[in-house]
C-alpha positions, 0 to 999 in steps of 0.5 A: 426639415420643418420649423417644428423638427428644428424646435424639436431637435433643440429641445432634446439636444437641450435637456439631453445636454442638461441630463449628460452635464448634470449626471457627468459633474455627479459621477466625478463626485459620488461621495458628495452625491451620498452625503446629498442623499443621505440629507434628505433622509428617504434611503437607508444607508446601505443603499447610499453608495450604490445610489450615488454610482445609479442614478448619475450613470442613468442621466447620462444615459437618458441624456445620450438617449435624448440627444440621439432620439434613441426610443425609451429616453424620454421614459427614462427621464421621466422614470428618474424625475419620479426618484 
């Protein structure tokens, strides 16, 4: 394994784990995650408690995608930074 592998490998376990943590806090608290989204005004009430269950179920599985280099992680990521 080369230098740049051992890099590479760091990197995702990292923000694969940043993802995983981050998504796992949010989903024991989904109603604090809507009263936070309902703050910044962008979605219609109706969509909050389906949003608020979304989006930290998707870190979690980018972050797992990350952390086992299962292709599509990384877009995922990407997908939920655009959100």
């Amino acid at each position: 394994m080369t230098k740049l592998n051992i890099i590479q490998l760091l990197l995702r376990i990292s923000l694969g784990g940043a993802f995983l943590v981050a998504g796992l806090i949010k989903i024991f608290d989904t109603q604090a995650l809507a009263i936070t989204i309902s703050d910044f005004g962008l979605v219609p009430e109706f969509a909050l408690v389906p949003l608020s269950w979304t989006l930290p179920v998707l870190e979690i599985v980018a972050g797992l995608m990350l952390i086992f280099n299962i292709f599509g992680g990384l877009s995922l990521i990407i997908a939920l930074d655009a959100l």
